[in-house]
C-alpha positions in Angstrom: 0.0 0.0 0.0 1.5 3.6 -0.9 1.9 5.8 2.2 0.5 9.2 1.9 2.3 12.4 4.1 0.2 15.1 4.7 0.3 18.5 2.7 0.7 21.6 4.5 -2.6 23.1 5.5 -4.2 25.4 2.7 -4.1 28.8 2.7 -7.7 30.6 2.4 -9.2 31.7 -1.0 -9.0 35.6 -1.3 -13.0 36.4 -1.0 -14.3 39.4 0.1 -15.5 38.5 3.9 -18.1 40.4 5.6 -18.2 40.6 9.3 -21.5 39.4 11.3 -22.6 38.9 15.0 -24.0 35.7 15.9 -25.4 34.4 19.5 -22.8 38.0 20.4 -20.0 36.6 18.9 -17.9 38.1 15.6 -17.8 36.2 12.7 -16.0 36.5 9.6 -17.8 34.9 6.6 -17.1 34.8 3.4 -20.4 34.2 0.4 -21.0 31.1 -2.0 -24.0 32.4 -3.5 -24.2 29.5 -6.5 -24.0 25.3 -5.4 -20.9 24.4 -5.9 -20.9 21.7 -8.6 -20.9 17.8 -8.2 -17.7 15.9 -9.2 -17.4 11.9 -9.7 -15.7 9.8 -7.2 -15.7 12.0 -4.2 -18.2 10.3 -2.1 -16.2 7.7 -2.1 -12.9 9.5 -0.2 -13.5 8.3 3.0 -11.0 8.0 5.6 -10.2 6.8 9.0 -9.1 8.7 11.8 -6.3 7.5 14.0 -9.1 6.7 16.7 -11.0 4.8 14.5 -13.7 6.8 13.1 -15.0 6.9 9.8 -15.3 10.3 8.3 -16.1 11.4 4.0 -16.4 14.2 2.7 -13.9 16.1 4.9 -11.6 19.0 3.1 -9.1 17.6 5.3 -8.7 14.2 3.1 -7.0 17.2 0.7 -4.2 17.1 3.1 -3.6 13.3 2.2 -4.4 13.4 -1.4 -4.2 16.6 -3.1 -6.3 15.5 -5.9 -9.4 15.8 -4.2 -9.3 19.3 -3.8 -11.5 19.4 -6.8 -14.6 18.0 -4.5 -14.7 21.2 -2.3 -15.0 25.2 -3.2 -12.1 26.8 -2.2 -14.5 29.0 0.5 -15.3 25.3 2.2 -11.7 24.6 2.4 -10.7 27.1 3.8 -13.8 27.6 6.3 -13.4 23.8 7.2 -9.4 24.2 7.9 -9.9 27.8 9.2 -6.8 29.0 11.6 -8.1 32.0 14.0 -3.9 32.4 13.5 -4.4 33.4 10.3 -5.3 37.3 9.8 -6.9 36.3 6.5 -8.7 32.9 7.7 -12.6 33.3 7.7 -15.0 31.3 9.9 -18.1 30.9 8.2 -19.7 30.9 5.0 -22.4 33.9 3.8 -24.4 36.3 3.7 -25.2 34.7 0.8 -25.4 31.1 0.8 -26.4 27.8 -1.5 -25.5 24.0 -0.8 -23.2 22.8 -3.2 -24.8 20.0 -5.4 -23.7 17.3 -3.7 -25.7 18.2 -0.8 -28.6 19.0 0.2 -30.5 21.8 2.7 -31.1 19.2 5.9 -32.1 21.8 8.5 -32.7 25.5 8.9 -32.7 28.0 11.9 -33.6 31.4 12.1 -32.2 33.9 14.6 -34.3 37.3 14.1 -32.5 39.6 16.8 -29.5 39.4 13.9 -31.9 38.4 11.0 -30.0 35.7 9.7 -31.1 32.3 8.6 -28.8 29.6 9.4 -28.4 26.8 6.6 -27.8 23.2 7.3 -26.4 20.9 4.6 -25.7 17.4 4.7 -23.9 15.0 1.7 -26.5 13.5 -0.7 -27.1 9.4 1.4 -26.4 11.0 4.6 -29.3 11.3 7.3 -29.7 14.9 9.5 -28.9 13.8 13.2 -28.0 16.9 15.3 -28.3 20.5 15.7 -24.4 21.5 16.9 -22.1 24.3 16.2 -19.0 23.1 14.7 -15.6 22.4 16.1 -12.7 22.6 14.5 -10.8 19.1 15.2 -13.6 17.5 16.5 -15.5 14.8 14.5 -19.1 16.3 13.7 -21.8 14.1 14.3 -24.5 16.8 12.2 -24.7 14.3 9.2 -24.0 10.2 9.5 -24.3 7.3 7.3 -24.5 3.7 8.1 -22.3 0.6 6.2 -23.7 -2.6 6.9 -21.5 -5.6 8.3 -20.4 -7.4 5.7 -19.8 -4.6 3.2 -16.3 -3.9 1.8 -15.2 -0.5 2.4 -12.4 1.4 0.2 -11.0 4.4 2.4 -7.8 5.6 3.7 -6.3 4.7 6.9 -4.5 7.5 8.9 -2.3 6.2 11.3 0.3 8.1 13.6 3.5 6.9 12.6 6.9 8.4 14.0 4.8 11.1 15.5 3.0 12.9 12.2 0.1 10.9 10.4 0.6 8.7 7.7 -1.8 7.0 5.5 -2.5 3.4 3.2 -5.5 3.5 0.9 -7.2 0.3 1.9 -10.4 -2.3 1.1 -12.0 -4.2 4.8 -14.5 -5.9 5.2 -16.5 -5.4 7.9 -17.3 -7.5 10.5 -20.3 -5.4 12.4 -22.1 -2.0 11.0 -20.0 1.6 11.3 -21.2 4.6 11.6 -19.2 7.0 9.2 -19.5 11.0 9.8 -20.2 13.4 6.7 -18.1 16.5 6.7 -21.5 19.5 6.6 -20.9 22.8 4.9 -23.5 25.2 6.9 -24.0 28.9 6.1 -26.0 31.8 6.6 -28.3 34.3 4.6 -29.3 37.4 5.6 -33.2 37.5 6.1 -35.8 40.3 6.4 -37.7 40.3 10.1 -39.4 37.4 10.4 -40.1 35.0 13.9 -37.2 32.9 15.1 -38.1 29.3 14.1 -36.4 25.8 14.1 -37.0 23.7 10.5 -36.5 19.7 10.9 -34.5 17.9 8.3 -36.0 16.1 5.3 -33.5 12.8 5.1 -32.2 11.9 1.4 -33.5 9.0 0.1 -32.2 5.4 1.5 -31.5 6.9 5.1 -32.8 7.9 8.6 -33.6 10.9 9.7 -32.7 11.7 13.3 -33.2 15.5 13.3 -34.4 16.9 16.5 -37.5 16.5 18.2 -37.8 20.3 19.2 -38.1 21.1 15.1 -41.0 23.0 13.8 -40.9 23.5 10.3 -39.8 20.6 7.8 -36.9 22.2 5.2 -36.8 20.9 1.9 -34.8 17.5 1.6 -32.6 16.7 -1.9 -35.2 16.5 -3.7 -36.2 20.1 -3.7 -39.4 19.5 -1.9 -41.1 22.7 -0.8 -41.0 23.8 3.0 -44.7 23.0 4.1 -46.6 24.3 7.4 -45.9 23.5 10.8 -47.9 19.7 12.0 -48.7 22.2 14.7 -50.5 24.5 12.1 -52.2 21.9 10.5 -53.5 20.0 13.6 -54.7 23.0 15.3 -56.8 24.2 12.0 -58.2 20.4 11.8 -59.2 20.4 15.5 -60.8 24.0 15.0 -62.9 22.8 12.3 -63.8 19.7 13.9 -65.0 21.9 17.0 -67.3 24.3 14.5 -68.4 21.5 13.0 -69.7 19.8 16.4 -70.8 23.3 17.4 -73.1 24.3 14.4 -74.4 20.8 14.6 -75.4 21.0 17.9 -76.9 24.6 17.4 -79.4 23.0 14.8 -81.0 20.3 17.1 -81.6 22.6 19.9 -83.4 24.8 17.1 -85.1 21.7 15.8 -86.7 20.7 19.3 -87.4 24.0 20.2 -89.6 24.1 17.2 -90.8 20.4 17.5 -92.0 21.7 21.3 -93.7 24.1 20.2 -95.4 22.7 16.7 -96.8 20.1 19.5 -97.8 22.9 21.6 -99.9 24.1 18.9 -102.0 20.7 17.9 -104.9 20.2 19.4 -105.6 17.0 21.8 -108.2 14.4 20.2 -111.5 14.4 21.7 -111.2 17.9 23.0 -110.9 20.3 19.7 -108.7 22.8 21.6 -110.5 23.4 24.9 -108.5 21.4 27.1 -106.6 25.0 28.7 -109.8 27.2 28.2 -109.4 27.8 32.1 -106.3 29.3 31.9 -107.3 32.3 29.6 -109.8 35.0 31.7 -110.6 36.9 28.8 -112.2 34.1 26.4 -115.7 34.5 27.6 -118.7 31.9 25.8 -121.8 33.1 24.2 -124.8 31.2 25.4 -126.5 30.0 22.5 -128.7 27.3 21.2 -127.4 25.4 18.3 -130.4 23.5 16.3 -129.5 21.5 12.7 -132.1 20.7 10.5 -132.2 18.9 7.3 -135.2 18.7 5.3 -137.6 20.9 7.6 -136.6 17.7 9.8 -135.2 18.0 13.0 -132.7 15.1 13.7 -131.0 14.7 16.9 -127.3 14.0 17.1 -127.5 11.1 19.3 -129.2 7.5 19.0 -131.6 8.2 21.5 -133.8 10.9 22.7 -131.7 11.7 25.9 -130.5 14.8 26.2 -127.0 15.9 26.0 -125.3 18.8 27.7 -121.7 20.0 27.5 -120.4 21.5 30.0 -117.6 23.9 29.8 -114.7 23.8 32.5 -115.1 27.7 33.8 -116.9 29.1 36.6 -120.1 30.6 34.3 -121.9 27.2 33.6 -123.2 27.8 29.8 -125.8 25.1 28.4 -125.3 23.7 24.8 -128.3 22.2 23.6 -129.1 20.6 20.4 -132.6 19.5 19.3 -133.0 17.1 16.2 -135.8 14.2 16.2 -134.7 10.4 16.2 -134.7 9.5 12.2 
């Protein structure tokens, strides 16, 4: 196996860098406005830390081999290997800001006291895991990938030898799954006012997505989805609907009993014709008056017999309702 030596570390691209505040802090960033485009072959530089951790897509791998410089814009370089030695280093990437193409926007944050949007991007077959701010020298854990056991992984193995780093390009295959860490390239954009919200990640096809729980928005994933509204939005709208719903409905029965009631109210009992609350009305006074029928200069009585038949009305003045007719 051929032993690579480390370059020397990269001096940063001349950019114009503009200076922002974030969370109180100064921060030098320089723009990448356009996505930087896609080469062949560089998802496949992956490399092994002397610890043992698998990590792609990191500028650092230019250190090892030089020819895969081409898989980075010089602004990531030189953010990802910045020196806060170096007068001309810069530490972040922006105001103006795009994934390159061989990512994609995993996660966005905005922070309206300095009305910026931050910009999360992960490689293309890497799953969003964590919110963090990154460290320089430490192994970010924002974007992760899983090999299976049994796959053969190609990648270059860094060891320490004679006290500086030296590395063999080698094939393993491996025994149980690992867990290899993609290099992100975040950014920032400058914003008008809007609320300070936290966007979820959208995971690339094939992989899981462990953003955190605390999101609120979902961003749009590699496929250019559009960002859509919050659950929370959505469930509280369904819910209110519901609730109107239930309440018109609800409104309408009581109307339609009310007016049952009093439809009921207003039909006479049988056998009574409407006199049944006479009583409770003073000011419905009858007339006394005989009521005779005839029919044919014949006088027929109502009933089968020649009794006679009196009604009686249920007030205090007793009034007499006769009717004369003769048996036919």
């Amino acid at each position: 196996m051929a032993t690579l030596t480390p370059t020397p570390t990269l001096t940063p691209t001349a950019v114009t860098l503009t200076v922002i505040t974030v969370s109180g802090t100064h921060v030098q960033v320089a723009p990448l406005p356009t996505p930087f485009p896609s080469r062949s072959g560089c998802a496949d530089n992956i490399w092994r830390r002397p610890e043992g951790t698998f990590v792609a897509w990191d500028p650092l791998y230019v250190s090892y081999v030089t020819s895969a410089s081409t898989c980075f814009a010089p602004q990531v370089t030189s953010w990802w290997l910045f020196n806060s030695k170096t007068v001309s280093a810069y530490q972040g990437l922006g105001l103006t800001f795009a994934c390159p193409e061989a990512y994609y926007t995993a996660a966005t944050s905005v922070l309206s006291s300095e009305s910026l949007q931050q910009v999360y991007c992960c490689p293309s077959q890497y799953g969003f895991s964590s919110y963090e701010q990154i460290s320089h020298g430490v192994v970010p854990s924002q974007c992760t990938s899983v090999a299976p056991a049994g796959q053969v992984l190609s990648f270059l193995d860094v060891q320490i030898v004679d006290g500086s780093p030296a590395g063999n390009t080698t094939s393993s295959k491996l025994q149980s799954s690992a867990t290899i860490y993609g290099v992100p390239v975040n950014g920032f954009n400058a914003i008008s006012n809007q609320t300070s919200t936290l966007a979820s990640s959208t995971a690339p096809p094939g992989t899981t997505d462990n953003a955190d729980s605390s999101a609120t928005a979902v961003a749009s994933g590699p496929s250019g989805s559009k960002v859509g509204p919050p659950l929370g939005t959505v469930v509280g709208a369904a819910i209110g609907v519901v609730l109107a719903l239930i309440a018109i409905a609800f409104a309408g029965f009581v109307f339609w009993r009310r007016r049952k009631r009093m439809m009921e109210d207003r039909t006479p009992s049988p056998g009574t014709f409407g006199l049944e609350n006479m009583s409770d009305h003073d000011s419905v006074r009858p007339v006394v008056q005989k009521y005779e029928l005839y029919t044919a200069e014949q006088k027929h009585e109502l009933s089968a017999t020649v009794d006679r038949h009196e009604l009686y009305a249920s007030w205090p003045a007793t009034s007499i309702y006769e009717l004369h007719g003769s048996a036919p």
